[in-house]
DOVO-927460 format. One line per field, with one value per residue: residue number from 1; residue in one letter; x, z, y of N, C-alpha, C in turn. Coordinates in steps of 0.1 Angstrom, whole numbers, plus 5000, padded with zeros to 4 digits. Each point is the difference from the previous one (the first is absolute). Layout:
N
kolba = (NUM,...) .
loke = (a,...) .
nx = (X,...) .
nz = (Z,...) .
ny = (Y,...) .
cax = (X,...) .
caz = (Z,...) .
cay = (Y,...) .
cx = (X,...) .
cz = (Z,...) .
cy = (Y,...) .
//
This chain:
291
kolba = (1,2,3,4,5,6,7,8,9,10,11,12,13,14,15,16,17,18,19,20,21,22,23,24,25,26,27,28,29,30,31,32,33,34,35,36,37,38,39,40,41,42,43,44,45,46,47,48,49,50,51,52,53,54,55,56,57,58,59,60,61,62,63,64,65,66,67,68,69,70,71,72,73,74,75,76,77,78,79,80,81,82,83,84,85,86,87,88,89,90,91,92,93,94,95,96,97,98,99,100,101,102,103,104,105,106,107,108,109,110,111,112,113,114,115,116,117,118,119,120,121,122,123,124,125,126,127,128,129,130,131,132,133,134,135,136,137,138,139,140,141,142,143,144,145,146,147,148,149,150,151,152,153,154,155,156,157,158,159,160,161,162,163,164,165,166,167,168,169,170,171,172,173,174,175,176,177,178,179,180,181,182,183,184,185,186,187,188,189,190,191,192,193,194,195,196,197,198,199,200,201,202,203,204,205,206,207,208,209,210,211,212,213,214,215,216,217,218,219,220,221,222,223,224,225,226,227,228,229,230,231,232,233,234,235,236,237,238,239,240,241,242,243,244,245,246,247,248,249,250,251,252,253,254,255,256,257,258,259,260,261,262,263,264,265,266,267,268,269,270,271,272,273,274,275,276,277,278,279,280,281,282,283,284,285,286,287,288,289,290,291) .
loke = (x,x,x,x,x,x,x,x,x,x,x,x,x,x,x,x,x,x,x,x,x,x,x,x,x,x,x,x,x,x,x,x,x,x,x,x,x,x,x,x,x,x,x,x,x,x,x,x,x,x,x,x,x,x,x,x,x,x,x,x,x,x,x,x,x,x,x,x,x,x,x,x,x,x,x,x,x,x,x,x,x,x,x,x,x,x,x,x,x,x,x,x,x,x,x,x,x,x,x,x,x,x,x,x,x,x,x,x,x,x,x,x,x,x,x,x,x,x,x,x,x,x,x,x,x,x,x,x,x,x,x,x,x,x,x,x,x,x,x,x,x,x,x,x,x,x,x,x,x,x,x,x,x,x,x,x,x,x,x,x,x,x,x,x,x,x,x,x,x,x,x,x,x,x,x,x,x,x,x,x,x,x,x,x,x,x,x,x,x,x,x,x,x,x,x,x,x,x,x,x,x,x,x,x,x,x,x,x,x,x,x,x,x,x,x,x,x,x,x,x,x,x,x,x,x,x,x,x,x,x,x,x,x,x,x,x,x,x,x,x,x,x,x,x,x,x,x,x,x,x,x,x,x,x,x,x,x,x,x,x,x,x,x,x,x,x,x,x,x,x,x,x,x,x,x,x,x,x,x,x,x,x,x,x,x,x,x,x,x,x,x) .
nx = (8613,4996,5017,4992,5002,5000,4994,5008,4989,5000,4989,5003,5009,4999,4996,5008,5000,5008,4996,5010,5002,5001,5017,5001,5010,5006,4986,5005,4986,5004,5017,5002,4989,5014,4994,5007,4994,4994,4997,4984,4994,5006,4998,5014,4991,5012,4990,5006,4991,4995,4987,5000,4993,4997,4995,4990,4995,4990,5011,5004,5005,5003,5013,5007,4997,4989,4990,4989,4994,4989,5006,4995,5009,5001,5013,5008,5006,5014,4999,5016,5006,5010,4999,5010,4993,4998,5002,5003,4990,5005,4991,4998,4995,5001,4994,5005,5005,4992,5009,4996,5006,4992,5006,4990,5009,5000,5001,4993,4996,5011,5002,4985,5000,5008,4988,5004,5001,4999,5002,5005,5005,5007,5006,5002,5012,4995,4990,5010,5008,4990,5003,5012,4989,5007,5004,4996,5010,4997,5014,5001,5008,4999,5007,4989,5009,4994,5007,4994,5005,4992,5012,4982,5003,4998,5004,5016,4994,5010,4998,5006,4994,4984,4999,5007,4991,4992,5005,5005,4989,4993,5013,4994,4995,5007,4988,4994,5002,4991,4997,4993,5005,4985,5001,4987,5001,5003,5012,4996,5003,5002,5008,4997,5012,5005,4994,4987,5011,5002,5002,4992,4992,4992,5009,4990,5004,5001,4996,4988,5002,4992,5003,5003,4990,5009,4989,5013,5003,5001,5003,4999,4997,5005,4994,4997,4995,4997,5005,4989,4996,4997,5003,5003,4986,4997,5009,4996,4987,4996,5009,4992,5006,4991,4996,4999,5009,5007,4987,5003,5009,4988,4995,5010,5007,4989,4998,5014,4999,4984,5005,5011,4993,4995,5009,5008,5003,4994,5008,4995,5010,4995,5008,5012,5005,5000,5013,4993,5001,5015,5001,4988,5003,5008,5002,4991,5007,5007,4989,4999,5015,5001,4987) .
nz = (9920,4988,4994,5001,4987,4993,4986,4989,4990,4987,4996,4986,5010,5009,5011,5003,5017,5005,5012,5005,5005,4983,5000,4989,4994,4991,4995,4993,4995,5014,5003,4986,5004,5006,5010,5003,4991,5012,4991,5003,4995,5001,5014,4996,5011,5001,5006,5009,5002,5011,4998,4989,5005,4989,4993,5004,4991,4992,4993,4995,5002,4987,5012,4993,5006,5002,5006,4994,5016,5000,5005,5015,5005,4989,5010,4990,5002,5001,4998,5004,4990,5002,4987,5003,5003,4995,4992,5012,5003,4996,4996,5010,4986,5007,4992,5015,4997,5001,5010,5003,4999,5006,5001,5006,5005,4999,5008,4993,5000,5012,4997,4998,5009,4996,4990,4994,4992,5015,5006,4987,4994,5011,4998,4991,4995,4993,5010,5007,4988,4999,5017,4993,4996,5002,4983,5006,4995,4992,4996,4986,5010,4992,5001,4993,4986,4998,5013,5008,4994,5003,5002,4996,5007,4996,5004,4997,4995,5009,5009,5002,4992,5003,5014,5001,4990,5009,5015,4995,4999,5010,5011,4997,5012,5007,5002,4994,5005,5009,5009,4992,5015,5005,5001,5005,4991,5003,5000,5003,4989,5011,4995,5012,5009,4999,5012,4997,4996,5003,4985,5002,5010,4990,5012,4993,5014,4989,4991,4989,4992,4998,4985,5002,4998,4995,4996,5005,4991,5000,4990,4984,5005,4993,5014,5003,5010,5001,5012,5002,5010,5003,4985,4998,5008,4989,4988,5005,5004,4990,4998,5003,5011,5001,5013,4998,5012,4991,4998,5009,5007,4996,5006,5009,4995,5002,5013,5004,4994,5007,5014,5002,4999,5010,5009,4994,4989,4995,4996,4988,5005,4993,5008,4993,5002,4989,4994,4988,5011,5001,4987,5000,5015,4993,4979,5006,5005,4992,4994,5007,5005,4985,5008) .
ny = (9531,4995,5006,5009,4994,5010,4995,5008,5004,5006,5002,5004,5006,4985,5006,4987,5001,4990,4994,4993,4992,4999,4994,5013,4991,5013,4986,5001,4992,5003,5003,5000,4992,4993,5005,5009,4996,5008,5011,4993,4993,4989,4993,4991,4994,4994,4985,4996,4988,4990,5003,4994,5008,4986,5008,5004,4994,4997,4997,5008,5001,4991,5006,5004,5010,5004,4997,5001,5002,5001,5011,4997,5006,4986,5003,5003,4986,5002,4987,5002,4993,4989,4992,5003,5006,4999,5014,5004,5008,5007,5005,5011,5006,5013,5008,5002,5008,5010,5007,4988,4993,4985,4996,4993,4996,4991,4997,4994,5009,4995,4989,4993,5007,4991,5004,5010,4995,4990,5004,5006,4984,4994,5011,4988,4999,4993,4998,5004,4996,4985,4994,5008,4993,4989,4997,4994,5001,4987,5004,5005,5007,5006,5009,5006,5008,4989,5001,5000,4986,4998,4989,4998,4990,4992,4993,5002,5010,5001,5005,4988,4990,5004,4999,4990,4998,5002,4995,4997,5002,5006,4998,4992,4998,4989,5004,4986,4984,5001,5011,5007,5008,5002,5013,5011,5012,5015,4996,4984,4986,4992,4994,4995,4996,4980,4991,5002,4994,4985,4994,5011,5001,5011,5002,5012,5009,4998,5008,4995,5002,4996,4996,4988,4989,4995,4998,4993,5000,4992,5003,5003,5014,5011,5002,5008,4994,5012,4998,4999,5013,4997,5001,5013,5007,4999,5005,5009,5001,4999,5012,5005,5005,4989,4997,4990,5001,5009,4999,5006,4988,4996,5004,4996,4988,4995,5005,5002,4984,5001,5004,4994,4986,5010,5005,4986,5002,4986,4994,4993,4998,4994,4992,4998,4999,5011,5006,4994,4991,5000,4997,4984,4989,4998,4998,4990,5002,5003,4994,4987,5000,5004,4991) .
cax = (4993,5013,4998,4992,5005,4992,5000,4985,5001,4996,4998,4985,4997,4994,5010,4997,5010,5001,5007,5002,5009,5009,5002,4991,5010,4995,5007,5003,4991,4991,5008,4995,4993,5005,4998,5001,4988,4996,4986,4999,4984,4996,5005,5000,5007,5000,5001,5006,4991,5004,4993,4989,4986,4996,4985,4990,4986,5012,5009,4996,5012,5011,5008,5013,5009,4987,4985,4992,4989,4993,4992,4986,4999,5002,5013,5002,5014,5008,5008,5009,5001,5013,4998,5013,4994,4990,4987,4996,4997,5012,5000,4986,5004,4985,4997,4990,4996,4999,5012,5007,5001,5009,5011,5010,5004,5005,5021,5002,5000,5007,5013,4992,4995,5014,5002,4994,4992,4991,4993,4989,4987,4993,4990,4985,5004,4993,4990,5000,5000,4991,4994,5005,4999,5009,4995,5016,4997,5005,5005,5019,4997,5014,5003,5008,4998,4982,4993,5003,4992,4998,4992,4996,4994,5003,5017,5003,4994,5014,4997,5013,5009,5000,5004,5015,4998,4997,5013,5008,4996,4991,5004,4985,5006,4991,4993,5001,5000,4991,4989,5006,4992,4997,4997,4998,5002,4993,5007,4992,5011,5021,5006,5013,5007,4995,5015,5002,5004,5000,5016,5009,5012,5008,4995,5006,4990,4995,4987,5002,4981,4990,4993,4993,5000,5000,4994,5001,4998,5013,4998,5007,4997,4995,4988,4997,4987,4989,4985,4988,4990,4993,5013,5012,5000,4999,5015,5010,4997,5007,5012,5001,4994,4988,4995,4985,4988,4995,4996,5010,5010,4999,4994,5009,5011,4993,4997,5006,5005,4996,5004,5007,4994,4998,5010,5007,4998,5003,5006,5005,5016,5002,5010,5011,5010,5012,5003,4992,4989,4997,4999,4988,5001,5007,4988,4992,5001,5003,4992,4989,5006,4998,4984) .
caz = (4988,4992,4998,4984,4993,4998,4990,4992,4991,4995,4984,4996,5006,5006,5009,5005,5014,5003,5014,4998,5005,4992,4987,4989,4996,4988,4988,4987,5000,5008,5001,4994,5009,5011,5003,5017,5004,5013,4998,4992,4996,5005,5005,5003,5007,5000,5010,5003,5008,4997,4991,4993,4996,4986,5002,4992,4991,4985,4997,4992,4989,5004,4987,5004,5010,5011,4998,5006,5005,5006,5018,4998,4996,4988,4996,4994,5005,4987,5005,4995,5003,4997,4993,5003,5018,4997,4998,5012,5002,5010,5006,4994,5002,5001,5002,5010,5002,4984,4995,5005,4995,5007,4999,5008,4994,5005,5000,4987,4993,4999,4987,4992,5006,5005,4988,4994,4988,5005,5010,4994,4994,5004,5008,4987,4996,4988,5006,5001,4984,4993,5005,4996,4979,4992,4992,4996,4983,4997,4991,5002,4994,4990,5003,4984,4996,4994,5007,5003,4995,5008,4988,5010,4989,5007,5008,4985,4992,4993,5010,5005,4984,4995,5004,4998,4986,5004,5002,4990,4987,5004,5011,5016,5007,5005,5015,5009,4990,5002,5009,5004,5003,4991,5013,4993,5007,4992,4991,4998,5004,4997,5002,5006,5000,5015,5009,4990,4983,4995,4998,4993,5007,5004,5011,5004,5005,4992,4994,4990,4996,4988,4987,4991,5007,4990,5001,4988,4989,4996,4982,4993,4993,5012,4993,5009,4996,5008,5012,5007,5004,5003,4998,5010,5014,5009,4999,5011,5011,4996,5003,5016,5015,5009,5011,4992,5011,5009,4993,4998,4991,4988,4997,5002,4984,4987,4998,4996,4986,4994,4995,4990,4987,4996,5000,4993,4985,5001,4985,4998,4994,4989,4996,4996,5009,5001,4998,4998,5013,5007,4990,4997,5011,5003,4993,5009,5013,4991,4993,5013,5008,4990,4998) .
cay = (5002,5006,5013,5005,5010,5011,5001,5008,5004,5012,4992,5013,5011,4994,4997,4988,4996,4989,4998,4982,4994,4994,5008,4995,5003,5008,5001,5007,5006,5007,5003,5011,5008,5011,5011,5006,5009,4993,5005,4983,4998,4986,4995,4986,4996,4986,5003,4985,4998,4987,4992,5009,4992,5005,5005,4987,5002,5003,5012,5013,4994,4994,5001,4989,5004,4999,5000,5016,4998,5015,5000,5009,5017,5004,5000,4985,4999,4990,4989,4998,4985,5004,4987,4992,4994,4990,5009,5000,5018,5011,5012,5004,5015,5001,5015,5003,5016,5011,4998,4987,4986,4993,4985,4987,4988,4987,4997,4991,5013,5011,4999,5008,5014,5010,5007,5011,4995,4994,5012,5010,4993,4997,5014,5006,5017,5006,5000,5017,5010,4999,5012,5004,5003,4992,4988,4985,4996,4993,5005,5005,5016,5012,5015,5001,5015,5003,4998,4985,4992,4987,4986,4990,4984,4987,4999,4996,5004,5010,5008,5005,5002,5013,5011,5001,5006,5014,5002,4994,5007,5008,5009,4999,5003,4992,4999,4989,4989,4990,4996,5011,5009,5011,5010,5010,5009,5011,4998,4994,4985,5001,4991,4996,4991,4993,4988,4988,5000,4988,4996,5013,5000,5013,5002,5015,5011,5008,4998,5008,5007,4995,5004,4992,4991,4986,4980,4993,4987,4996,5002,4996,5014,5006,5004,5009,5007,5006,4993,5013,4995,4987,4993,5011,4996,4984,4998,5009,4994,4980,5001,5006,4991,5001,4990,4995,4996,5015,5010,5013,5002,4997,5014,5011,4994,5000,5013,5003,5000,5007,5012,5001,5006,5009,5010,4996,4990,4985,4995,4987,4995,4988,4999,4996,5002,5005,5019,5004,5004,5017,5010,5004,5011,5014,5003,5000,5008,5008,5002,5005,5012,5005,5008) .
cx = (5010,4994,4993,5004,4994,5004,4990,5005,4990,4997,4988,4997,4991,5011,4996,5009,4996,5007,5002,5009,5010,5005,4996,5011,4997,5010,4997,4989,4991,5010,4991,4986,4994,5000,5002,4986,4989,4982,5001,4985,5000,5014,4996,5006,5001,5004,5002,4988,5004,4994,4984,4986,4994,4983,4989,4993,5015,5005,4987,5011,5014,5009,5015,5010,4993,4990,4996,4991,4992,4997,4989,5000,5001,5014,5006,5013,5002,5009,5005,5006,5009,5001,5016,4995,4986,4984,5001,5000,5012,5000,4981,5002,4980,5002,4992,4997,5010,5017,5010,5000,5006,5004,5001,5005,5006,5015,5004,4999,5010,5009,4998,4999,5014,5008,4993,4989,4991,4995,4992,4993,4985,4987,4987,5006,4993,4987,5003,5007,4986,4989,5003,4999,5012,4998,5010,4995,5012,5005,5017,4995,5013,4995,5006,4998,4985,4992,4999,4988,4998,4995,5000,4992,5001,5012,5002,4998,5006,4999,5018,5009,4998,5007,5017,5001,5002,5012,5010,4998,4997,5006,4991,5009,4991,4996,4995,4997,4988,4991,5004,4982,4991,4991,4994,4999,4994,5008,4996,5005,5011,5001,5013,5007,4995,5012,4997,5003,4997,5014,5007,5010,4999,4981,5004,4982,4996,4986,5001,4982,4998,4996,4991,4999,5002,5001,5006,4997,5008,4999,5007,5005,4997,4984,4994,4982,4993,4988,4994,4989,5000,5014,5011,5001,5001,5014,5010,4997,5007,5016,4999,5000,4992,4997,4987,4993,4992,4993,5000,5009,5002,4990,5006,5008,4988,4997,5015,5005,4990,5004,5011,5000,4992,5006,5011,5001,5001,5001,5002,5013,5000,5020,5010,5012,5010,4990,4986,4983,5003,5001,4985,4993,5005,4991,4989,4996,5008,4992,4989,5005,4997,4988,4998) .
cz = (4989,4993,4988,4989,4987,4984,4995,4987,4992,4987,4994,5007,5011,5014,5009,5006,5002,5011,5000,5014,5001,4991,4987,4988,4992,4988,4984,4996,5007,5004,4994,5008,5017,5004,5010,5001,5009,4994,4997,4996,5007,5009,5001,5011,5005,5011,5003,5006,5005,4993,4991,4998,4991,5000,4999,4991,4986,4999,4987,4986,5007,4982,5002,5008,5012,5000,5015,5001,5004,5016,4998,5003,4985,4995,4995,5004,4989,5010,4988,5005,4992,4997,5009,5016,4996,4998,5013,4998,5011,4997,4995,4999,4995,5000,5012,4999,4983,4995,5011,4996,5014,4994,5007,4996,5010,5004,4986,4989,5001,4990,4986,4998,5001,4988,4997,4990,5002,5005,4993,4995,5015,5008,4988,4993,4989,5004,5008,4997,4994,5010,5000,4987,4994,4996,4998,4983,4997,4985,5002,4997,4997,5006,4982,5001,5000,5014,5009,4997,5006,4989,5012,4991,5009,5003,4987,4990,4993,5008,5001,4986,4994,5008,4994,4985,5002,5001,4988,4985,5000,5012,5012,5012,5007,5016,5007,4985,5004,5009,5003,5004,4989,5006,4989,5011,4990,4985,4987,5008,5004,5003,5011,4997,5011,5001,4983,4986,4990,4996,4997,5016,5007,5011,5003,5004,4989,4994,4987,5000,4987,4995,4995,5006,4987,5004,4989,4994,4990,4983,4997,4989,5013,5000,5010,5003,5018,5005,5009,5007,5007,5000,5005,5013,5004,4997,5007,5013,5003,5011,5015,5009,5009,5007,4995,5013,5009,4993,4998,4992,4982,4992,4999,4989,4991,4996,4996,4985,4990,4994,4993,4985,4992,4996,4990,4988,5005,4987,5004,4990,4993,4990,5000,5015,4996,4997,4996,5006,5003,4992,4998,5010,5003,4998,5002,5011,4997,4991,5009,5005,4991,4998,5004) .
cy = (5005,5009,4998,5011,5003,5003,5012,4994,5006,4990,5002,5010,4999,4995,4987,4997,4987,4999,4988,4998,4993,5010,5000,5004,5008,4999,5006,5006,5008,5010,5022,5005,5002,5015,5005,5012,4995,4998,4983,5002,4988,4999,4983,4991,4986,4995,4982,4995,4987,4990,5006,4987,5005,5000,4985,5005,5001,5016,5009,4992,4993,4999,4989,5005,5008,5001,5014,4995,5016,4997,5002,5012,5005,5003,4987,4998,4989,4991,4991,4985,4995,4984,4997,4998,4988,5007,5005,5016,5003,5014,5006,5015,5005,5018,5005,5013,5003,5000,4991,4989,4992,4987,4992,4988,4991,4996,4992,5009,5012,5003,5012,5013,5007,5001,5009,4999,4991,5012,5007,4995,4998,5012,5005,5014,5001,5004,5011,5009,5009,5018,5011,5008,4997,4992,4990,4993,4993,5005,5007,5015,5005,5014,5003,5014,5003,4995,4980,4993,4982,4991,4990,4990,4986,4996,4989,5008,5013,5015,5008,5006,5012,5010,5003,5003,5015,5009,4998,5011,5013,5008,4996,4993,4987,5002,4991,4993,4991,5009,5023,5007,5008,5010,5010,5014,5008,5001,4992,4985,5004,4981,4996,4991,4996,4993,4989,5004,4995,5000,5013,5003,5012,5009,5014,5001,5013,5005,5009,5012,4987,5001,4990,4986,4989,4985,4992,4987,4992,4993,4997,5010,5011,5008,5011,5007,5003,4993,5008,4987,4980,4989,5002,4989,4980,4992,5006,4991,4984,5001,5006,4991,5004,4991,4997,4995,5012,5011,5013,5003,4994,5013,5013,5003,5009,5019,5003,4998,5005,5020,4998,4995,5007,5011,4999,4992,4992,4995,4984,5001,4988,5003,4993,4999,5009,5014,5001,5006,5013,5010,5007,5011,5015,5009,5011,5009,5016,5008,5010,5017,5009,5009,5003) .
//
């Protein structure tokens, strides 16, 4: 039997072990949240089988990289399928107990699995973040003097540009470029860092506290105006991640961005691509510190 060896890591303050039988090389972006701490919330474990039988009756959903069928215990498993084998499923990963995850997979799947980045993709980590009270949100977050600020919008839509305005103008401090944690406490938001960037690159185990959530828009002028209620929630939500085949877990998104738009401004950023966005912003939030 081969030897088994033994990954953590620590991310949002969320501990996730991974057993493999493969090595899982550590690279760059998962490197920073490595942990020799034993305490875990989820244990992942992957396991070689010789062969996987794929369920009958239609899937729950089908996406471009696996389809989810429900047991009849109601546990849902994700099968994963790999277009360079000819679509053929190689591996099934399924939540059997509260803090477990298992993995099987196929010998055509080993290649696959003996990456780290496949691996976390493939154990549903946003699905138990999410158990967790962690919000996966589509946006760039800054660490600024005024507190941290998330610009979340459609992909294209200048997410990254503000933030580096930020940086550049303002001293802010970048905490993730595409996909950052969002956790509450008595304190109130904090923002983490994750494995995912996007082109920013920059991959720190960090977090900030939260001031303000901005939606942008992209003009011809700059223009700044306050969203509440109804609107707030269904443009924030637009950016979160949720399993649309799991009703929990889409309820779950919803109760959370509801508190935080509640708990935090939501502003539409109608802007320019330069200095001037973060002036109005600044502005803005200054004004606010002030009353």
């Amino acid at each position: 039997m081969a030897e088994r060896r033994h990954y953590r890591l620590r991310i949002s303050g969320v501990g996730i072990a991974f057993s493999s039988s493969q090595p899982l090389p550590v690279t760059e972006r998962f490197a920073p949240f490595l942990t020799e701490e034993r305490g875990t919330d989820f244990f992942v474990e992957y396991r070689e089988v010789p062969a996987l039988t794929v369920p009958l009756g239609e899937p729950v959903y089908k996406g471009e990289r696996f389809w989810v069928w429900q047991e009849e215990n109601g546990v849902f498993s994700r099968w994963y399928f790999d277009g360079m084998q000819g679509n053929a499923f190689f591996a099934r990963s399924r939540q059997d107990r509260a803090d477990h995850v298992q993995v099987d997979y196929s010998p055509i799947g080993r290649e696959l699995v003996s990456d780290m980045g496949n691996c976390f993709s493939f154990c549903g980590w946003e699905m138990l973040l999410l158990q967790k009270e962690r919000l996966l949100l589509h946006a760039s977050c800054v660490d600024t003097p005024l507190g941290g600020l998330l610009f979340s919008g459609p992909s294209g839509i200048g997410k990254s540009t503000q933030a580096e305005l930020w940086r550049q103008y303002a001293g802010a401090e970048l905490i993730n470029g595409d996909r950052p944690i969002l956790s509450r406490d008595e304190q109130g938001w904090h923002a983490w860092g994750s494995p995912y960037a996007g082109s920013s690159r920059r991959f720190v185990n960090e977090s900030c506290a939260l001031r303000a959530l901005v939606l942008l828009k992209q003009a011809k002028s700059c223009d700044l105006r306050r969203l509440r209620g109804a609107d707030a929630f269904r443009r924030v939500f637009a950016g979160a991640t949720a399993n649309s085949w799991d009703r929990t877990s889409v309820q779950n998104v919803c109760r959370l961005t509801e508190q935080l738009v509640s708990d935090l401004p939501v502003y539409e950023l109608s802007c320019t691509p330069d200095r001037a966005a973060v002036e109005l912003l600044r502005a803005e939030l200054e004004r606010k510190a002030s009353i």
